[in-house]
N, C-alpha and C positions, 0 to 999 in steps of 0.2 A: 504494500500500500504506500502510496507516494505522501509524502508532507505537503508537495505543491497543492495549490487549490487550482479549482480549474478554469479552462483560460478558454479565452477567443480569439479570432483575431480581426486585427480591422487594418486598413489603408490609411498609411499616409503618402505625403508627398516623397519625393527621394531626398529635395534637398533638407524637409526636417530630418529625414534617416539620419544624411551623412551629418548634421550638426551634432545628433544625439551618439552619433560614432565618434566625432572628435569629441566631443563632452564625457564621454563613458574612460578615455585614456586616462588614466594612470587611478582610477578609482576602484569603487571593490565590486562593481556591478559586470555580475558574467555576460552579459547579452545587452544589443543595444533594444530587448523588448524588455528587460529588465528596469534597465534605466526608463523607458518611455512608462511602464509602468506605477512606478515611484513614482516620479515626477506627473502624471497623471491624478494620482493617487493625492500629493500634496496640492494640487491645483483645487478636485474636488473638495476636500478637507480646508482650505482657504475658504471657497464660494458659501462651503455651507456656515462656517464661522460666518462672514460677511451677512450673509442671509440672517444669521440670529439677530445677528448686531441691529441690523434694518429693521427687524422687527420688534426688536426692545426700545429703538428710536419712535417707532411708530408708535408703541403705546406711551411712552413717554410724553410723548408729543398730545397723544388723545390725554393722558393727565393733567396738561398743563393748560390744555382748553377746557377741563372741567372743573378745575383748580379757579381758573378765571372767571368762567360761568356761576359757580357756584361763591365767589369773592362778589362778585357784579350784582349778586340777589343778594348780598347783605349776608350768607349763611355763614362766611370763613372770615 
C-alpha cells in the first residue's frame, strides 16, 4: 500500500513547466509535479485564509453599521 495519496493530472503550459524545473534545482522536491503541487497547495491554503479574512471584514463591517444604527436611535 503506497503512503502517496492519489493524484490527477492536468495541463499546463510548457513554459510554467520549464520555470517550475528551474525553481525545483537545488531543493528537496523529487519531480517538477511535486513542486507544482506544493506550491498549488500553498496558493489554495493563501485564497482560502484571504476568503476568511473577507469574510470577518464583512461582518465586521455589518457590526459597525448596527453599532451606528443602533447609537442613531438613542439605544448605545
Amino acid at each position: 500500500m503506497s503512503d502517496q495519496p492519489p493524484t490527477t493530472s492536468i495541463e499546463i503550459p510548457d513554459r510554467i513547466a520549464r520555470d517550475i524545473a528551474a525553481r525545483r534545482e537545488g531543493t528537496d522536491f523529487e519531480s517538477v509535479d511535486a513542486y507544482a503541487a506544493r506550491a498549488l497547495d500553498e496558493l489554495l491554503a493563501a485564497l482560502d485564509r484571504r476568503d476568511v479574512e473577507d469574510d470577518r471584514g464583512a461582518v465586521s463591517e455589518t457590526d459597525d453599521r448596527v453599532a451606528d444604527r443602533l447609537e442613531s436611535l438613542g439605544y448605545l
